[in-house]
C-alpha positions as CSV (number, residue, x, y, z in Angstrom):
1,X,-0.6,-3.3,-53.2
2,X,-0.5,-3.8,-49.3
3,X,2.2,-4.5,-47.9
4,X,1.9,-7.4,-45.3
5,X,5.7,-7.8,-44.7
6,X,5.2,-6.6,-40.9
7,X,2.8,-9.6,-40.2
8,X,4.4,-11.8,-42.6
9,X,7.5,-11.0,-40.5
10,X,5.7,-11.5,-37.1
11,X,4.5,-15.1,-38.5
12,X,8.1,-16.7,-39.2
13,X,9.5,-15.3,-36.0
14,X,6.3,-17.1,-34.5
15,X,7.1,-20.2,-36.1
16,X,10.7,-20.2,-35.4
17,X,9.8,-19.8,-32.2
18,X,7.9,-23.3,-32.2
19,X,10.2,-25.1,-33.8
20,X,13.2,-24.1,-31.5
21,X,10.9,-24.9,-28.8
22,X,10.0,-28.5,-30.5
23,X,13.9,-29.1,-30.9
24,X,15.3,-28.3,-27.3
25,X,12.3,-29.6,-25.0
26,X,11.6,-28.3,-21.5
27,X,10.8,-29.3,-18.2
28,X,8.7,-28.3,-15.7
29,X,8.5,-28.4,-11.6
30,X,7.7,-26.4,-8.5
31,X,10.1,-25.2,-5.9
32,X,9.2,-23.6,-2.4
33,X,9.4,-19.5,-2.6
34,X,9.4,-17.6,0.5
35,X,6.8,-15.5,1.8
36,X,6.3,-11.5,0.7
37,X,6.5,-10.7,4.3
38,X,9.4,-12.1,6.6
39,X,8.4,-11.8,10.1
40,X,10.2,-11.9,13.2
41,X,11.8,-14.9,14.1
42,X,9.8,-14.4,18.0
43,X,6.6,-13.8,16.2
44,X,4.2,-15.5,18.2
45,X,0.8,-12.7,18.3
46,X,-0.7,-10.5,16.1
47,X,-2.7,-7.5,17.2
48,X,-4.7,-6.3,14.0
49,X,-5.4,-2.7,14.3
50,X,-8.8,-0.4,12.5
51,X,-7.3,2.8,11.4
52,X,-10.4,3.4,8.9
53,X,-12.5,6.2,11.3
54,X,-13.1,9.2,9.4
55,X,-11.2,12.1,10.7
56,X,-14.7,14.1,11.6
57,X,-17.2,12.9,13.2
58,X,-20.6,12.6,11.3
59,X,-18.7,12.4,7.8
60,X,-19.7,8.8,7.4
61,X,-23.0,9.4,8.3
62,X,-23.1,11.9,5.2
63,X,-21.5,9.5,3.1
64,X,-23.9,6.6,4.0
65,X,-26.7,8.9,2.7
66,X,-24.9,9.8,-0.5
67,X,-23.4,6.5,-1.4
68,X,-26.3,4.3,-0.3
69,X,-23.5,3.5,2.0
70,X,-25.6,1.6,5.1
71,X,-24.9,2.7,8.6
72,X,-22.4,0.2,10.5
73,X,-21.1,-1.4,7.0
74,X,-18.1,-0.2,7.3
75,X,-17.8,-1.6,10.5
76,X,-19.2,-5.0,8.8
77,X,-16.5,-4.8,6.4
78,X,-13.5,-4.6,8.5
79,X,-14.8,-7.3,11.1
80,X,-14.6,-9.5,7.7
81,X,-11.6,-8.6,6.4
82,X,-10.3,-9.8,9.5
83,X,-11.8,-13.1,9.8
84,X,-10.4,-13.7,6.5
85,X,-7.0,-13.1,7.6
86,X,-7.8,-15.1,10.6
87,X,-8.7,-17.9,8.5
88,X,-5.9,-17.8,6.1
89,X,-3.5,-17.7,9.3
90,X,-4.8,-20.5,10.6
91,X,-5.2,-22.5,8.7
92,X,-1.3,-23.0,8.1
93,X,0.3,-21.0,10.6
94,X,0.5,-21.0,14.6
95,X,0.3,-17.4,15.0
96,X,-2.2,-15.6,17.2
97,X,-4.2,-13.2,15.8
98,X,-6.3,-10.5,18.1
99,X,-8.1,-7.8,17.0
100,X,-7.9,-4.1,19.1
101,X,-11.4,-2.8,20.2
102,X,-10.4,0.8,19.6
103,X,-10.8,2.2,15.9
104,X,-8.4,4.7,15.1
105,X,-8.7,7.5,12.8
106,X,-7.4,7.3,9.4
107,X,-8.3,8.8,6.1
108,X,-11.0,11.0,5.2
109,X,-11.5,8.4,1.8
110,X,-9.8,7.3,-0.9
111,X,-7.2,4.7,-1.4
112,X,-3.9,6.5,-0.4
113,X,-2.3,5.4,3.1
114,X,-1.9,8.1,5.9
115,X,1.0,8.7,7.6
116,X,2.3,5.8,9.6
117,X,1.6,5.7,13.2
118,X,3.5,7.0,16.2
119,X,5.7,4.8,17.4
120,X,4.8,5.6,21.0
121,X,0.9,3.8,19.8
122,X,2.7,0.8,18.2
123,X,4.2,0.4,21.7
124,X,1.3,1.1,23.8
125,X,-0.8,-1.5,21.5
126,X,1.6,-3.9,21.5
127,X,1.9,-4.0,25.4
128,X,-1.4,-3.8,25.5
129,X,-1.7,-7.1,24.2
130,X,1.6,-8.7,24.4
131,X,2.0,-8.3,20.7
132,X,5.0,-9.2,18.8
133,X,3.2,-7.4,15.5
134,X,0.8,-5.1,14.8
135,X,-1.3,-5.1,11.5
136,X,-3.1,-2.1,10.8
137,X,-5.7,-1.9,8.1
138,X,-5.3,1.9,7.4
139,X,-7.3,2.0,3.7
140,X,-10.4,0.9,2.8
141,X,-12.5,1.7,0.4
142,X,-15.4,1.1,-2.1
143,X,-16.9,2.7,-5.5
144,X,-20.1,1.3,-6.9
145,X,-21.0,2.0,-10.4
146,X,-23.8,1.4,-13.5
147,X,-22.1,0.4,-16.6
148,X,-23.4,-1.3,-19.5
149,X,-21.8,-3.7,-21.5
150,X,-22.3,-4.3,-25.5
151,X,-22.5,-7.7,-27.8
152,X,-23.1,-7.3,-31.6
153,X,-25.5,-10.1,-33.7
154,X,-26.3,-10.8,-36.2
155,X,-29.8,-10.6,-37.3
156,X,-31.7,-11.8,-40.0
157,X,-34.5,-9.7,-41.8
158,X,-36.3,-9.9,-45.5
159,X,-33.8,-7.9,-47.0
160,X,-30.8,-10.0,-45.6
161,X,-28.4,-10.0,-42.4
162,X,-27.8,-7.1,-40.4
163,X,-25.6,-6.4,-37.3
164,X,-27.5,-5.0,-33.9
165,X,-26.0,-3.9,-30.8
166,X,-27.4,-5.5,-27.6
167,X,-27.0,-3.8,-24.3
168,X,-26.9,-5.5,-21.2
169,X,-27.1,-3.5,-17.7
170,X,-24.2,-4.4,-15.1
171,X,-23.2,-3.1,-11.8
172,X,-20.0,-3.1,-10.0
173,X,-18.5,-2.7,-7.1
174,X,-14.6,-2.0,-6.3
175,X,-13.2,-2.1,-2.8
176,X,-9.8,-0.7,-1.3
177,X,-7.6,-2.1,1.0
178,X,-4.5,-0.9,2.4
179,X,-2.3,-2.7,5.4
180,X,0.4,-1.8,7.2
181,X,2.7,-4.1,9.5
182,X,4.8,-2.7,12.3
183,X,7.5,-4.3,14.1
184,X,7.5,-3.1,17.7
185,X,10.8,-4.3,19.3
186,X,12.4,-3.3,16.0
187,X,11.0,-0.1,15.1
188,X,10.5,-1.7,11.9
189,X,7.6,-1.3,9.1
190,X,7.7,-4.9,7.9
191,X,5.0,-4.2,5.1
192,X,2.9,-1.8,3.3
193,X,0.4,-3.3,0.6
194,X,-2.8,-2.2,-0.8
195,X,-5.1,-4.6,-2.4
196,X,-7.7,-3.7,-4.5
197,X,-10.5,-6.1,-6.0
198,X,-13.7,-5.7,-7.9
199,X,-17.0,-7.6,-8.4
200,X,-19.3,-6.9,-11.5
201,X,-22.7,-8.7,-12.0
202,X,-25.9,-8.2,-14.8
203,X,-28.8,-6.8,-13.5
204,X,-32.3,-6.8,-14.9
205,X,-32.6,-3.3,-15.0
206,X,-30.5,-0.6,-13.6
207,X,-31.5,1.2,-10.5
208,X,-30.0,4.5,-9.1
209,X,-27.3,4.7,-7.0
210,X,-29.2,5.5,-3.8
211,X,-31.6,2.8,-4.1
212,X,-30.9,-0.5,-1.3
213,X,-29.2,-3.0,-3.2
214,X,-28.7,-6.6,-1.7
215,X,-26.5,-7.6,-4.3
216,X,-24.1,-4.7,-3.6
217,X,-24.0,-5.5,0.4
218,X,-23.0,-9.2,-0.6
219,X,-20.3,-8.2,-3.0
220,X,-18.8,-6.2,-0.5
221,X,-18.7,-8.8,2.2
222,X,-17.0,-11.3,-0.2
223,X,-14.9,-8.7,-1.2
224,X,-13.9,-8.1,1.7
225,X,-13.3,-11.1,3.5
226,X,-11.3,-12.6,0.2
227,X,-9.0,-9.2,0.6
228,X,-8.4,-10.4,4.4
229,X,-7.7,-14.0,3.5
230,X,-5.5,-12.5,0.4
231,X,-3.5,-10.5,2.8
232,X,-2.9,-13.5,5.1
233,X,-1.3,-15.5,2.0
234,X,1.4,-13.2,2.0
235,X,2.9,-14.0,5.4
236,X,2.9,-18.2,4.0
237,X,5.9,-19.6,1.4
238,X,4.2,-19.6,-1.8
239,X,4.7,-22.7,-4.6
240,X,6.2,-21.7,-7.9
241,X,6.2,-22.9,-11.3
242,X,9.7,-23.5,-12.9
243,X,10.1,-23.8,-16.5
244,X,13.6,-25.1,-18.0
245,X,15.0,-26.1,-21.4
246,X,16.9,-28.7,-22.3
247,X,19.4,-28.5,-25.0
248,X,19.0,-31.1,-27.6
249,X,19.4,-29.7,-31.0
250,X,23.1,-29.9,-32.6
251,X,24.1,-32.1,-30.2
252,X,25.8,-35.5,-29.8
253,X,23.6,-38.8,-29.9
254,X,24.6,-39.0,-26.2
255,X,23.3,-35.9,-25.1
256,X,19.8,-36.3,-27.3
257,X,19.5,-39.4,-25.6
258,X,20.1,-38.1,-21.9
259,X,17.2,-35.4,-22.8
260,X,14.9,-38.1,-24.2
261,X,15.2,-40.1,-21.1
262,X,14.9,-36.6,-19.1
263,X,11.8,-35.9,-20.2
264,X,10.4,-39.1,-19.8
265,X,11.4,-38.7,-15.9
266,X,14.4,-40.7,-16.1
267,X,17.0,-38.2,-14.6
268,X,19.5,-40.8,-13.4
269,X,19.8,-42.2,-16.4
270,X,20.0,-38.8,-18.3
271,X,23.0,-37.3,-16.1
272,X,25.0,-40.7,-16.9
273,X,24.7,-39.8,-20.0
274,X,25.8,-36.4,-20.4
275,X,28.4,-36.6,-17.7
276,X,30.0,-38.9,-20.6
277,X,30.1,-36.0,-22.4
278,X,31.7,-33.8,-19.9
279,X,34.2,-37.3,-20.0
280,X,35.2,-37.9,-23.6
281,X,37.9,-36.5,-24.0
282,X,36.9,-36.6,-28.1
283,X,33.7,-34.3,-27.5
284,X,34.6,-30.7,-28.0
285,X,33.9,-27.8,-25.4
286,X,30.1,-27.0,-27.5
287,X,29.4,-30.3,-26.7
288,X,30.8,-30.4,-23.3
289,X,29.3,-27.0,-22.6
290,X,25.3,-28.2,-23.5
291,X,26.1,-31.6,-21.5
292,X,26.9,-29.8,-18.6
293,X,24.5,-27.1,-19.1
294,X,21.9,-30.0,-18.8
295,X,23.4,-31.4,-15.9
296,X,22.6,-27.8,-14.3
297,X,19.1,-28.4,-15.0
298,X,19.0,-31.8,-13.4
299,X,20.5,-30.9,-10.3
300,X,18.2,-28.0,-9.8
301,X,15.5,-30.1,-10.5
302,X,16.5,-32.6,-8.0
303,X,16.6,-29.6,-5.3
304,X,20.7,-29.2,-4.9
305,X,20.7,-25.6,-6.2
306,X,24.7,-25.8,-5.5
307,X,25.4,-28.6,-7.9
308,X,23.5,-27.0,-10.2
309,X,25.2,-23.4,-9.8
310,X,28.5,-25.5,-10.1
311,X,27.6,-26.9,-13.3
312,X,26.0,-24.1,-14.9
313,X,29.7,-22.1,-14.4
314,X,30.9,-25.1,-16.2
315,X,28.8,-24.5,-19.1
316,X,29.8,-21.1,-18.9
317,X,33.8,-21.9,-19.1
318,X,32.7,-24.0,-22.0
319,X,31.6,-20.9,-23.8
320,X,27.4,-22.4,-23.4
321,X,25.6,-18.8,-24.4
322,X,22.8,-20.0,-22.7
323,X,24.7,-20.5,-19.2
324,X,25.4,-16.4,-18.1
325,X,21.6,-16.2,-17.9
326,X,21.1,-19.4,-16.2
327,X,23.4,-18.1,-13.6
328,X,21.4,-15.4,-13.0
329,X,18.2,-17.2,-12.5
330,X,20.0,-20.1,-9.9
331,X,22.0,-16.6,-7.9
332,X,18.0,-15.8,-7.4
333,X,16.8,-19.1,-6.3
334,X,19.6,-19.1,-4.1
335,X,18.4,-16.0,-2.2
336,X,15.7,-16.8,-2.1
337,X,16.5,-20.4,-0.9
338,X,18.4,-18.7,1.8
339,X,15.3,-16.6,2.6
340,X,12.9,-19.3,2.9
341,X,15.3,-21.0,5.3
342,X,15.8,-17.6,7.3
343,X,11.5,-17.2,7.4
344,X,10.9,-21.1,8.8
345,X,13.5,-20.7,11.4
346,X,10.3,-19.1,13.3
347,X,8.4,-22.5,14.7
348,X,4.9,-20.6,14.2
349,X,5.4,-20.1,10.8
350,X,4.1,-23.6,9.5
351,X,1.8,-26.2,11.5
């Protein structure tokens, strides 16, 4: 007989799982996260820097012929990627972005980053164009490839159903991206990320890979634009999702009646009721412990990440098992709180 314990077992921890979440409810809102890259407070201009020429001349000629790479689409490529990070900059920040007429060499190919640049050509770009920051893009990238994806029917014939494989052709293209961030006056590499991002479409019939295709030059220039404008998101405060629970289950009929109004966006109401908890001086310290543990959530909900640290140690006195961990997550909102605070102390940041 098989044994189905393992699923069996997988099934009840599933359903525990549901009904603890049923019992204690949660709550959800956004809080303001800072940005990957911090910046400068002086940041005011940008130069962005090509570091994509091949290190031998006539290499991406060779290429182009190989690849069905077109002459000057590399070129194309870059002068997108830019605009895209031009766009996403502008469209929330004041920063200045200019782009440096000289391409520098980088890479032969591939999606690895070269060594960083001299500082002595950080400076001398930089003063070239009164630069607070230069961004180099020193990767990019691209792979095109046939591939053929399979769906299985079913079919019906005189001697009953019978499964069939259907192929469909595809194509796709992958592109690499790879930017750097120097801090001149600090002798500082602020950033180093490499994006990489793919496009895959069905084709009628599939054509080799030296053959013109349109399709291919348009996914590269979306591609590429999206993985400038990607790039820009990271210098912008980002919006997060929070996700807390309330404890309700074992509790007093105060405290299941502070989480009802809670979830039914009635917070006021809710921490009257289980800061009579925290007062009765007939409620014991589990009690005490999940009111105030509660309270921590309320507080950080309303944005006062202090009063909700504050409350959460309570919990924690009160010997709450859920509050050590609780801690942990407010010490990081903190941070980054304090980070946040640190990155829009530079008036460009934000419009």
């Amino acid at each position: 007989m098989k044994n189905n314990f393992p699923q069996a077992h997988t099934i009840l921890l599933s359903l525990a799982a549901f009904i603890m979440s049923s019992c204690n409810p949660s709550v959800k809102f956004t809080a303001l996260s800072p940005a990957a890259i911090t910046v400068p407070d002086s940041t005011k201009t940008i130069v962005f820097v090509n570091r994509t020429k091949p290190e031998k001349n006539g290499w991406n000629t060779v290429e182009a012929m190989l690849s069905n790479e077109r002459l000057g689409q590399d070129k194309e490529a870059v002068d997108l990627i830019m605009n895209g990070l031009q766009n996403r900059l502008s469209e929330r920040t004041n920063f200045y972005l200019i782009k440096e007429e000289e391409i520098y060499v980088g890479p032969r190919s591939g999606a690895n980053f070269p060594e960083p640049f001299p500082w002595s050509d950080i400076d001398a770009i930089a003063q070239k164009y009164g630069a607070n920051l230069v961004v180099a893009l020193e990767v990019f990238d691209s792979d095109f490839s046939n591939f053929t994806k399979f769906d299985v029917i079913n079919v019906k014939t005189s001697t009953g159903t019978v499964k069939k494989t259907i192929e469909y052709p595809y194509q796709r293209l992958r592109i690499y991206a790879g930017f750097r961030i120097y801090d001149p006056a600090g002798k500082r590499l602020v950033d180093e990320f490499r994006i990489t991002d793919k496009k895959e479409w069905m084709v009628t019939q599939q054509k080799p890979l030296n053959v013109y295709n349109p399709q291919k030059q348009e996914a590269i220039r979306t591609l590429s634009k999206q993985a400038g404008y990607n790039y820009g998101s990271r210098f912008l405060p980002t919006i997060s999702n929070c996700n807390r629970t309330l404890l309700k289950t074992k509790c007093t009929q105060e405290i299941k009646d502070g989480t009802k109004m809670a979830t039914s966006d009635q917070w006021d109401g809710a921490m009257e009721k289980w800061n009579s908890v925290i007062n009765d001086p007939n409620a014991d310290n589990e009690q005490k412990g999940k009111a105030a543990y509660n309270l921590a959530v309320a507080y950080e909900k309303k944005g006062k990440l202090k009063d909700a640290m504050k409350w959460a140690e309570e919990a924690a006195k009160y010997g709450n098992k859920n509050a050590n961990n609780y801690i942990s997550v407010l010490k990081k909102r903190e941070a980054d709180d304090e980070l946040l605070w640190q990155q829009l102390s530079n008036e460009n940041l934000l419009k």
